[in-house]
N, C-alpha and C positions, 0 to 999 in steps of 0.2 A: 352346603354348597360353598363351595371355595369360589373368589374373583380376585383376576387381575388385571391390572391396565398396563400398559408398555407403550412408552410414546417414545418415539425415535426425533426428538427435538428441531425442527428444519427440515427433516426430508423430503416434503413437498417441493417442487420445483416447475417450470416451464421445461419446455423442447430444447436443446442445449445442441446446438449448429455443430459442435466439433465432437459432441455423442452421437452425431446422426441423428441429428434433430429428436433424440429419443431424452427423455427425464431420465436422471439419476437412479432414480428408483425402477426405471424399466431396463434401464443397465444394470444394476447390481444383480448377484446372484440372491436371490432372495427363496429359494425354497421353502422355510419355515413359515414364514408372511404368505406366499403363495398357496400352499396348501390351507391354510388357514380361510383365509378369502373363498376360496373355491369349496372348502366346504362346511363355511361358514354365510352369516350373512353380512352384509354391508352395502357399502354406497359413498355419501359425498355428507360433510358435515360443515357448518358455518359457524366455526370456532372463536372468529371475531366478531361481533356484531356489526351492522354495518356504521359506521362516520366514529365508530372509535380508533384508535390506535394500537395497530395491531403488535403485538408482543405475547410473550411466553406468561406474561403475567394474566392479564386478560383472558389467552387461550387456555391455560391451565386452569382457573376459575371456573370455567366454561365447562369443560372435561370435565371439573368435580360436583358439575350439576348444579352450579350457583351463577345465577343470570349477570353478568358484572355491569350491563348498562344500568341495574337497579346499586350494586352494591360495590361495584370497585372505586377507590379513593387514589391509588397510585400506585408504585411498583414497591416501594422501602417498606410499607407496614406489613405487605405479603413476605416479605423478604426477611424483615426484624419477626416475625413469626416465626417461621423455616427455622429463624435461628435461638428459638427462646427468649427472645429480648420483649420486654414488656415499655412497650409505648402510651404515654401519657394520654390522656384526654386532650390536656394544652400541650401537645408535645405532634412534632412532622419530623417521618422518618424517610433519608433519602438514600438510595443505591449511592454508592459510592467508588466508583472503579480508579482502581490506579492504571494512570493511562500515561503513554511517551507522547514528548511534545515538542515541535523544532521548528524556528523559524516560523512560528503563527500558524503550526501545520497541528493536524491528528493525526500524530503516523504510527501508532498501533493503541487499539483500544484496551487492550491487557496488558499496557505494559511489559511487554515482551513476555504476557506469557506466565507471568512470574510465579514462583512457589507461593502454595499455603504460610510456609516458614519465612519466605523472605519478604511476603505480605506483611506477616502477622507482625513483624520487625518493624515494617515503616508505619501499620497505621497506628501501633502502640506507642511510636514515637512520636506523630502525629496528634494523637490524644494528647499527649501530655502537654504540647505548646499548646493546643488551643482548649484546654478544661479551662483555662481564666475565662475563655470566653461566652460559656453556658454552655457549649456543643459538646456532645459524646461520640465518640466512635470505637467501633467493633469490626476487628479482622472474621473477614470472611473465608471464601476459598480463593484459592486463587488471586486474580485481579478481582473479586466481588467482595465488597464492604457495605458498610451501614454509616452513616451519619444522623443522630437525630438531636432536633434542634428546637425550643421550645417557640412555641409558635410566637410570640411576644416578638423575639426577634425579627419575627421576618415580617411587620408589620410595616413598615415603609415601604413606599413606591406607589405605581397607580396598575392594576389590570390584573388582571388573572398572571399566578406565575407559570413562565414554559419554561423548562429545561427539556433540552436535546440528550438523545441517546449516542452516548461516542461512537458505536458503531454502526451509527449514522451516518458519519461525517470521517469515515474514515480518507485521511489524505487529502481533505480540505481544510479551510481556515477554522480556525477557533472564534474570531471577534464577531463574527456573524453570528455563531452559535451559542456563545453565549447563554447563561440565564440571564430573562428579562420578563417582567413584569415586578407584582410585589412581593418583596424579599432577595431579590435577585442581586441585588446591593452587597448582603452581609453572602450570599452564595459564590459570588467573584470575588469578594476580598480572601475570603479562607481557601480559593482554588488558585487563586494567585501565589498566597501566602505558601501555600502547599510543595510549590515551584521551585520558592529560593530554599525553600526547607531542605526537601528530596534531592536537588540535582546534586551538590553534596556529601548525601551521604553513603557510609561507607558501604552499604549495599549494592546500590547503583553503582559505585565506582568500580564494586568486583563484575557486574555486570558489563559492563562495558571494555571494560580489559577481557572479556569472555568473548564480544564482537556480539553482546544481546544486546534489544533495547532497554534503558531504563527504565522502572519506574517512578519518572521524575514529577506526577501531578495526579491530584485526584479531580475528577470530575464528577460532578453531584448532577443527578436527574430521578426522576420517578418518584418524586415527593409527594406524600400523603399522608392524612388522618388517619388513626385506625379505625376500620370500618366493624359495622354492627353486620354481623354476615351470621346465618343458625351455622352452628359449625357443621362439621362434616360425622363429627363425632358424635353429635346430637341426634342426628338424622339415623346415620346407620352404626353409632355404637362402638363405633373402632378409628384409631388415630395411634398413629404415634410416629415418630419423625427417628430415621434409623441412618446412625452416623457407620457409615463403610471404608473403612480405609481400602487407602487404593485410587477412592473416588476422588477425578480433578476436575472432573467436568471438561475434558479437553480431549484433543484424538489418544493421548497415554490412559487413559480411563481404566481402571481394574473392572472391562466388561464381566471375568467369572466373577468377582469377588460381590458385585451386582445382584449378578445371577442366585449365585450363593445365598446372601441375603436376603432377595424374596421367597428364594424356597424354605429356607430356615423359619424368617415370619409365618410363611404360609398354614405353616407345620403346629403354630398355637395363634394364627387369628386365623379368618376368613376373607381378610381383603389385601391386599398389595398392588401400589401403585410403583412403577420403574422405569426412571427419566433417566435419556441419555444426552448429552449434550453435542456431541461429538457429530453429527451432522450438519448443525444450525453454524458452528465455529469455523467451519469448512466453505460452508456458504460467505459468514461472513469474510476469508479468507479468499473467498473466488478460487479456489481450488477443486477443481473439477476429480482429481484422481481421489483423492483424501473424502471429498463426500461418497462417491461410490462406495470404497472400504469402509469409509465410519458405518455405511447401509449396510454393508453385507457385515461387519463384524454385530453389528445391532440383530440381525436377524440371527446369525450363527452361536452368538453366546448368551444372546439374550432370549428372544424370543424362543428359538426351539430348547433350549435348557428349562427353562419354565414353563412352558407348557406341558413338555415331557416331566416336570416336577408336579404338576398339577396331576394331572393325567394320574398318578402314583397315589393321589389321594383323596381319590372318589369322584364325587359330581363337582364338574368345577365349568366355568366359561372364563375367558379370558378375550380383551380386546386390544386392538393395536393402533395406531394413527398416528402421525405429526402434528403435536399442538399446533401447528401454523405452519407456511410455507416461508422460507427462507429462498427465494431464488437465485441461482449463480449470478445472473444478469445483473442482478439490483444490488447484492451481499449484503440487503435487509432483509426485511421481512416485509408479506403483505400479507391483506386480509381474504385472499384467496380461499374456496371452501379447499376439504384436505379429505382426501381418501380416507378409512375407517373399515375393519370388518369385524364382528364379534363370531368367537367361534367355542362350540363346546355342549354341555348338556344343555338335549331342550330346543336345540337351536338347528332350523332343516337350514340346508346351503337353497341360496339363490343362484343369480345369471354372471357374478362377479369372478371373471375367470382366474386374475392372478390383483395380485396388491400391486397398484400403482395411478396413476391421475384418471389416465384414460379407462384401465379397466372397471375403476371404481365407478362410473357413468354407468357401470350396464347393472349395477348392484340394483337391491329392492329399496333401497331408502334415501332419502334426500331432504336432510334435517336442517331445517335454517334455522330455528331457535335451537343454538347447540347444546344449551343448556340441558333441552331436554335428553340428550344422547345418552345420560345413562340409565336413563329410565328402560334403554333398551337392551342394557346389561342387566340389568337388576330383574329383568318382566318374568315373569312365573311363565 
């Protein structure tokens, strides 16, 4: 038996007054998703637990059937995974975004966006000023980086440390947001430092003669330990982390080259998981046209190409959902449950007419420990 998961990252949303009071998802053209629902089964799933903080970190945990109110530590050690990076025992690994900053403002949380390559330029440049001072960093994709920091340092202050998600606080103040509690001392000096460093240099300077925003600052949040978590590998025997060019995690996303890549996996393992980002970026963007399309290109290149690939290769089930809902309104995210349908061998349809908020209520199932959701992939 062959399985896949397909999360279309943010899709979930509320009733949006200038769609005709209808979700994103009940506008988009969604056929592939549709048919699936309908003769598959599904329902409403609680991908965040409730009084945690809802993020793709936590709901993707969730998704891969590991409870995170028992086992998540922060968003960096998930993250320095993903990306190979081995974090210490005494060591805290933090997300790291190169973000634009003007007049005490966050006026974009990516940094206008910026390439893998013009990344990979500042935070290397980056490491090198600040290796004197115990910290590592590691270019990510895009605006996503790594900072880890050996915990020793961040031992001053009083209180639990909070760092804020920049695309939180997009277009308001930074001094309020600040990190604050302990550690949050050496986490504003090296985001400040980051400032005079970046604005600068000659990356940014081509950027802005282009009319982009900078990436003049990095801002550090989702900081944690590496957690003791049974891996995934352990449980069902398959792992492995598949670098796709193409992939930006942004609405340019190489959705075939996606597609491609789990059907090729598919072809010598048995399981494939396929995240697209390009929904949640739209939300956070408040762009209403750009999330319908990133939905309907996620159903048209994604979804129906692999399942049609699946399909080619005997018994297979495949499921689909939004790790969380990103709503236009908010341009965060919250811990709303999120539509889900599994569809394929084994598996009768229910009352779930098409994939979307409201249809999803008339599904057979309605899982509040989300964790347990893929038990309902997996079930014989």
């Amino acid at each position: 038996m062959k399985y896949a998961i397909l999360i279309g990252d943010g899709m979930a949303d509320y009733p949006v007054h200038e769609l005709g009071a209808r979700t994103p998802l009940e506008v988009a053209r969604t056929p592939h998703m549709d048919r699936l629902a309908r003769e598959g089964v599904g329902g409403r799933v609680r991908t965040v637990p409730k009084g945690m903080e809802p993020g793709s970190d936590v709901a993707n945990l969730t998704i891969m059937g590991v409870d995170p109110a028992r086992f998540y530590t922060g968003r960096g050690p998930l993250e320095a995974a993903s990306m190979g990076i081995e974090v210490g025992d005494d060591e805290i690994a933090f997300r790291c975004n190169l973000v634009t900053v003007a007049d005490d403002l966050m006026v974009d949380y990516s940094g206008g966006h910026i390439s893998s390559e013009e990344g990979r330029v500042l935070i290397e440049f980056l490491a090198e000023k600040f290796a004197a001072r115990g910290v590592r960093l590691y270019p990510g994709v895009s605006y996503r980086n790594l900072m880890v920091v050996p915990e020793l340092l961040l031992a001053e202050g009083d209180g639990a440390l909070h760092c804020v998600p920049p695309h939180d606080i997009a277009g308001q103040p930074l001094r309020p947001h600040l990190p604050a509690g302990r550690g949050s001392r050496l986490l504003k000096e090296i985001m400040q430092a980051s400032y005079l460093i970046l604005s600068g240099h000659p990356v940014n300077k081509v950027k802005i003669d282009l009319g982009e925003n900078p990436a003049n600052m990095i801002w550090l949040w989702g900081g944690g330990k590496r957690p003791v978590i049974e891996s995934f590998r352990s449980i069902y025997g398959i792992l492995e982390v598949i670098d796709v060019p193409g992939a930006t995690g942004y609405y340019d996303t190489d959705y075939h080259a996606k597609a491609r890549a789990a059907i090729e996996a598919l072809h010598r393992m048995d399981f494939a998981l396929v995240h697209v980002e390009a929904p949640d970026e739209a939300s956070h963007n408040g762009d209403r046209s750009e999330k319908v399309r990133a939905i309907e290109n996620f159903d048209a290149k994604i979804v129906g190409p692999v399942t049609e690939g699946l399909r080619k290769l005997g018994g297979f089930r495949v499921m689909v959902l939004p790790d969380h809902a990103t709503p236009l309104a908010k341009r965060t995210h919250t811990a709303d449950p999120v539509p889900f349908c599994i569809y394929g061998t084994g598996i009768a349809a229910d009352a779930m007419p098409a994939f979307s908020e409201k249809a999803a209520k008339k599904g057979s199932l309605n899982i509040e420990q989300g964790w347990r959701l893929l038990e309902h992939l997996f079930k014989v």
